[in-house]
C-alpha positions as CSV (number, residue, x, y, z in Angstrom):
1,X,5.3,5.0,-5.7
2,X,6.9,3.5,-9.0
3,X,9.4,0.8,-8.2
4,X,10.7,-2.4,-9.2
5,X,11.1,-3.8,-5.9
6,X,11.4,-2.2,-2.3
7,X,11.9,-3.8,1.1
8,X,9.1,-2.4,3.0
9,X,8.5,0.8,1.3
10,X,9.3,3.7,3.7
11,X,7.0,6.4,1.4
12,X,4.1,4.1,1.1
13,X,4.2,4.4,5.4
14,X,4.8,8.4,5.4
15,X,2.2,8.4,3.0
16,X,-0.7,6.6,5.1
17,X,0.6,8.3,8.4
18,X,0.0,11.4,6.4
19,X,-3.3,10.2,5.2
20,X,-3.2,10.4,1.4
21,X,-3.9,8.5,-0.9
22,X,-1.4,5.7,-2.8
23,X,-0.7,4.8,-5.9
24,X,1.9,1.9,-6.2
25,X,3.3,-0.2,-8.7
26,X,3.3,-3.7,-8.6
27,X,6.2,-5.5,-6.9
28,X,7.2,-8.0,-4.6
29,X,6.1,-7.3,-1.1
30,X,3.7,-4.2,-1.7
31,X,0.6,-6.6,-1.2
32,X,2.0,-6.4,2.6
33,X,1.2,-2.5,2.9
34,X,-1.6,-1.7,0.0
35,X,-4.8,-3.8,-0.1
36,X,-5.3,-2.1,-3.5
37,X,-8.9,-0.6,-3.6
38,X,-9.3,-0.3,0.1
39,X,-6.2,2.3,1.3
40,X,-4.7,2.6,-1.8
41,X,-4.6,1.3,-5.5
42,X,-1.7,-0.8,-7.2
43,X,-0.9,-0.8,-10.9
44,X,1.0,-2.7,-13.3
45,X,4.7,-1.7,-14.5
46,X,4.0,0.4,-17.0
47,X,3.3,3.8,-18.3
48,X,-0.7,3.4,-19.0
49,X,-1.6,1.7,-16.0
50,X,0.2,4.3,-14.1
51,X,-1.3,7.1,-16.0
52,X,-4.8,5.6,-15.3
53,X,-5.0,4.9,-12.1
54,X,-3.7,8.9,-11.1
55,X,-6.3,9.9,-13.8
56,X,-9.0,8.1,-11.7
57,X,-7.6,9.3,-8.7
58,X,-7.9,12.8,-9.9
59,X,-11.3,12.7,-11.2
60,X,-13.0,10.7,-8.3
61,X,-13.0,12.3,-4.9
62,X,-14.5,9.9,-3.3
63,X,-11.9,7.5,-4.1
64,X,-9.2,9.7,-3.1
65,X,-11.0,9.7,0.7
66,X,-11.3,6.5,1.0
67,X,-7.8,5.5,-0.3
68,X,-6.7,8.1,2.0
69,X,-8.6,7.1,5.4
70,X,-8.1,3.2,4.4
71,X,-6.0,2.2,7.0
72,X,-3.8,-0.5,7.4
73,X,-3.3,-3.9,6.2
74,X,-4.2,-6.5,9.3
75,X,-0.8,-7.9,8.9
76,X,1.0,-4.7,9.7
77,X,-1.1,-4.6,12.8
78,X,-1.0,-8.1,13.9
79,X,1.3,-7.2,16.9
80,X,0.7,-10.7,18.8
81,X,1.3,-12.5,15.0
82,X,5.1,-10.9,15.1
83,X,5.7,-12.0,18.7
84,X,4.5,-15.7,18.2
85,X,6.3,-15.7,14.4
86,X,9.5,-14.5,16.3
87,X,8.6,-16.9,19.2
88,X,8.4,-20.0,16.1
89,X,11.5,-18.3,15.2
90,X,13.6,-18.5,18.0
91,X,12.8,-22.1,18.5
């Protein structure tokens, strides 16, 4: 996924759900969905990082499986945190 800035990204989901593996770039808010390493791998804003990181993709298998199989991020699963944040919330 290359982007400047995304809400929560919609691809980054259909791509975990779909179990393969991510490459994003580095914006605000994709530390939310990507744990880079551990279920998928986020670069910097430009051409060579991007290039590099689907060239190590592509040569190393094993990091494409475990990208892919990751899971993820505990904040996205924290159901009972987004009930007591929206509890907080509502005063």
């Amino acid at each position: 996924m290359i982007s400047h800035f995304e809400g929560l990204s919609g691809v980054v989901n259909e791509a975990r759900v779909m179990e393969r593996p991510v490459i994003a770039t580095r914006f605000s808010g994709i530390e939310e969905q990507i744990t880079s390493g551990v279920n998928g791998l986020i670069v910097e804003q430009n051409v060579d990082a991007i290039v590099e990181g689907i060239a190590t993709l592509l040569v190393d298998s094993n990091l494409r499986q475990r990208l892919a199989s990751g899971g993820y991020p505990s904040g996205i699963l924290d159901d009972d945190g987004k009930v007591e944040a929206l509890v907080r919330l509502m005063g």
